[in-house]
C-alpha positions, -999 to +999 in steps of 0.1 A: -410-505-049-423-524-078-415-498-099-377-499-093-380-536-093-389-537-125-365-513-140-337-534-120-354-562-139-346-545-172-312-535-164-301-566-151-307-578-190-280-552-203-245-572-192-214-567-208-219-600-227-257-592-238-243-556-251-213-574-275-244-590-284-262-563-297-247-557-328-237-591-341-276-599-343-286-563-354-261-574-381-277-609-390-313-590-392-297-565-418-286-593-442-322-606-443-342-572-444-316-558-468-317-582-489-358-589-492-358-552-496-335-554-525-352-586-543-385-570-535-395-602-519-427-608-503-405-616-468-387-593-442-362-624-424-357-593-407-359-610-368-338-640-365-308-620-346-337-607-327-349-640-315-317-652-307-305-628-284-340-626-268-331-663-260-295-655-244-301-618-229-342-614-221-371-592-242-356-561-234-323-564-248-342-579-276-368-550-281-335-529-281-318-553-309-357-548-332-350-512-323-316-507-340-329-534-369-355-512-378-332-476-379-303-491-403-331-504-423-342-471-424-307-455-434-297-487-454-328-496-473-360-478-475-372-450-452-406-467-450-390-494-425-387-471-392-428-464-381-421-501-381-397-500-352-428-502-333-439-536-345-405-551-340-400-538-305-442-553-297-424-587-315-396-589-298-412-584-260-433-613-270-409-634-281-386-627-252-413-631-226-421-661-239-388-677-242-383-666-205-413-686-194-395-714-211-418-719-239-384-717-264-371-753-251-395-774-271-408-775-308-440-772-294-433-736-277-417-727-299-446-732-326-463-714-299-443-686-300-440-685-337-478-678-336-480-653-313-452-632-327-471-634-363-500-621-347-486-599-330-470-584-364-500-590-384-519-569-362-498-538-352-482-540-390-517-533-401-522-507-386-493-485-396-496-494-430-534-485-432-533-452-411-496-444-425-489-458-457-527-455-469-527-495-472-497-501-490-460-490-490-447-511-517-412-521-495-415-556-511-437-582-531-467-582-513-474-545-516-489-556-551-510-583-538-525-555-515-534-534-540-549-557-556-570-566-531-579-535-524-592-529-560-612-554-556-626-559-525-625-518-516-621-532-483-587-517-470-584-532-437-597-566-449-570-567-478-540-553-454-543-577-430-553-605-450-520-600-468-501-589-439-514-624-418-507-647-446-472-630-453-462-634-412-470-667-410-447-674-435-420-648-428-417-658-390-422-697-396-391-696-415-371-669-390-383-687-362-374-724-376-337-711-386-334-694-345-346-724-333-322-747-347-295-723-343-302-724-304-302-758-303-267-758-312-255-737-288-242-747-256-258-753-224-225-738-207-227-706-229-263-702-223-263-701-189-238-671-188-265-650-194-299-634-183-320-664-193-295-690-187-302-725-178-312-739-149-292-763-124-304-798-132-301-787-179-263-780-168-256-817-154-277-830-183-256-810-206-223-818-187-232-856-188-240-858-224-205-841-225-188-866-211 
């Protein structure tokens, strides 16, 4: 019983509207992996479409959305990028579970949510790139400052996820500021046409401040 539940849970999150969805932010993550990939930059802005939709459609639509990022990354930039679909699927549950218990409605939560999702990356992104990649996989700048690291320190997991933390924070303070104010600017009245939605009393508020 719980068991179909939850899978009812998850397919309730695949609308119509959440599928259009799909690709338009799987197309706003490509611009910013593609292009860090390209400039070599010591960023991904790989998760912004990702965050958004895990606002409007839930974590699982979102997971899917990280999913799909991670496979045209694969195809379009460097085939490095897809034992990586793992971290942006572990991202993008946290994210969405977290914006569904409402922590993506203030700046506060949302700095929450920031946090965790860095962690979450720092940590899983670690691993691959240790027990995969050998501790480096030189997809953008920081590779270098891992190596280096590791020359000195000949301390592999302390220099990967050193470099990895400090390169999160960063990375997902600026995706997460961008979806943020992004969401702000969308209306109430098109939020609540889907699986997050808003709740009775933010739709008056919203229809007042309309009037």
């Amino acid at each position: 019983m719980k068991k179909n539940k939850f899978l009812e849970g998850i397919r309730s999150q695949f609308t119509t509207k959440s599928l259009v969805l799909i690709p338009i932010a799987v197309g706003i993550n490509l611009i910013g992996g593609t292009l860090c990939s390209a400039l070599k930059l010591p960023l991904f802005l790989d998760m912004i479409g990702t965050i958004i939709i895990a606002c409007l459609s839930g974590p699982w639509v979102a997971a899917l959305c990280g999913l799909l990022t991670n496979v045209f990354l694969t195809l379009v930039a460097n085939p490095v990028y897809f034992p990586y679909s793992v971290v942006s699927i572990l991202c993008a549950l946290v994210t969405g579970f977290m914006v569904k218990a409402g922590l993506f409605k203030t700046i506060w939560g949302a700095i929450l949510t920031w946090l965790a999702c860095a962690l979450t990356n720092t940590v899983s992104a670690s691993l691959i790139t240790i027990f995969v990649y050998g501790g480096a996989t030189g997809v953008n700048g920081s590779s270098v400052f891992t190596a280096a690291l590791i020359a000195t320190t000949k301390q592999i997991f302390l220099s990967v996820i050193s470099t990895s933390m400090l390169e999160n924070v960063i990375d997902k303070g600026i995706v997460f500021l961008i979806a943020f104010l992004l969401v702000q600017k969308i209306p109430k009245r098109f939020l609540s046409q889907y699986a997050i939605g808003m709740n009775e009393s933010e739709l008056e508020d919203d229809e007042e401040w309309a009037k």
